[in-house]
C-alpha positions, 0 to 999 in steps of 0.5 A, a space after each residue: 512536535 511532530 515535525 521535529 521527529 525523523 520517524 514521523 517524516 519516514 512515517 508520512 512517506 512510507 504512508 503517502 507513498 503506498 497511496 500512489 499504488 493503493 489509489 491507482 489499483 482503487 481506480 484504474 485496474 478495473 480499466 487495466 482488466 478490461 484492456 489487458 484480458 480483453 474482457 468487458 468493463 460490466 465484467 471488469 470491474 466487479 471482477 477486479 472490485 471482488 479480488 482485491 477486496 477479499 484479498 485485502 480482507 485476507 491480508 488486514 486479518 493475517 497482517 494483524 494477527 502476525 503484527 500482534 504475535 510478532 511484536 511480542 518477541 521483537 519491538 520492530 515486528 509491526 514494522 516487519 510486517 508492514 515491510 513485508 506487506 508492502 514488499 508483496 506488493 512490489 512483484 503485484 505492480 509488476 504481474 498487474 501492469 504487465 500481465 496479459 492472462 487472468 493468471 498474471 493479472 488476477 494473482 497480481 490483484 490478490 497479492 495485491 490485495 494481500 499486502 496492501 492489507 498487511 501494510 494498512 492493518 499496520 499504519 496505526 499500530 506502527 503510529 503508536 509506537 513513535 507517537 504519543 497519545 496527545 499527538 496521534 490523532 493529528 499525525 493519523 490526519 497528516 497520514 491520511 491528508 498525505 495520502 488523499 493527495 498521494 491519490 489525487 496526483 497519481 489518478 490525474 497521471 494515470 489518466 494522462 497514461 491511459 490516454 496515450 497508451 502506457 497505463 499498465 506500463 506506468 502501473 508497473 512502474 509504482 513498484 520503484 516508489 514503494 521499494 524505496 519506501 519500504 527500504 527507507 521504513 526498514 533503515 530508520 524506524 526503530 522504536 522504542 517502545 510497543 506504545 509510546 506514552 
């Protein structure tokens, strides 16, 4: 049963809590852009969509290349790799919600982007290795229903944030859930195994 399995919940977390951050850029960095580099939003946005976009792109195909390299030498290289994602992500919160030059902010959006790519290219292939078959399709569900609703409560708190003026401050601020995740993921998932069967 999943539920009984101390994996599956570290798992769940490490998925929902990079949801926060995940959704949050997906929906509000175009509005950070504009209001942080004083640019238009009709610039923004596709500025903003493009970066972390191709940067995401990069990260899935060099995040899935390591993981498949790395987890023949060592069980926890998916694990690692993910780890390593996320943890690119934490200085990206930092640079987006606190930059004021396109350097910051854009090199936050790629590094963003690249991480955020590593850590998603990873979520089922990690899956596999503490779950098996007859469950996976349930837990990858559970992941995703996590996440959904991750999104949903950090779009309505960064609405409120937006509104009183602390949008890039409370971006900033997603770095502290993701660290813990990313610690807790490094503490406690230790497979057994590339496939559980």
């Amino acid at each position: 049963m999943l539920f009984g399995m101390v994996s599956f919940w570290v798992i769940l977390f490490y998925f929902a809590v990079p949801s926060l951050p995940g959704w949050a850029v997906k929906n509000w960095i175009p509005t950070l852009f504009s209001s942080s580099l004083g640019i238009e939003m009709p610039v923004a946005g596709p500025m903003s969509t493009i970066t972390i976009a191709f940067s995401s792109l990069v990260g899935v195909i060099f995040g899935g290349i390591l993981s498949d390299r790395w987890i023949q030498k060592n069980l926890r290289g998916r694990i690692y790799t993910g780890a390593i994602g996320l943890s690119l992500t934490i200085p990206s919160l930092l640079l987006v919600g606190l930059g004021h030059t396109y350097l910051w902010i854009i090199g936050g959006a790629v590094l963003f982007g690249i991480g955020y790519g590593m850590f998603d290219a990873n979520n089922m292939p990690i899956l596999c290795q503490f779950v098996t078959p007859r469950l996976r399709a349930t837990g990858y569900g559970l992941m995703n229903m996590a996440g959904v609703f991750a999104g949903a409560f950090i779009t309505r708190v960064l609405g409120k944030s937006m509104d009183s003026g602390n949008l890039a401050r409370d971006m900033a601020l997603l770095a502290i859930p993701v660290l813990l995740a990313v610690i807790l993921q490094l503490a406690i998932l230790r497979p057994e195994s590339a496939n559980k069967e």
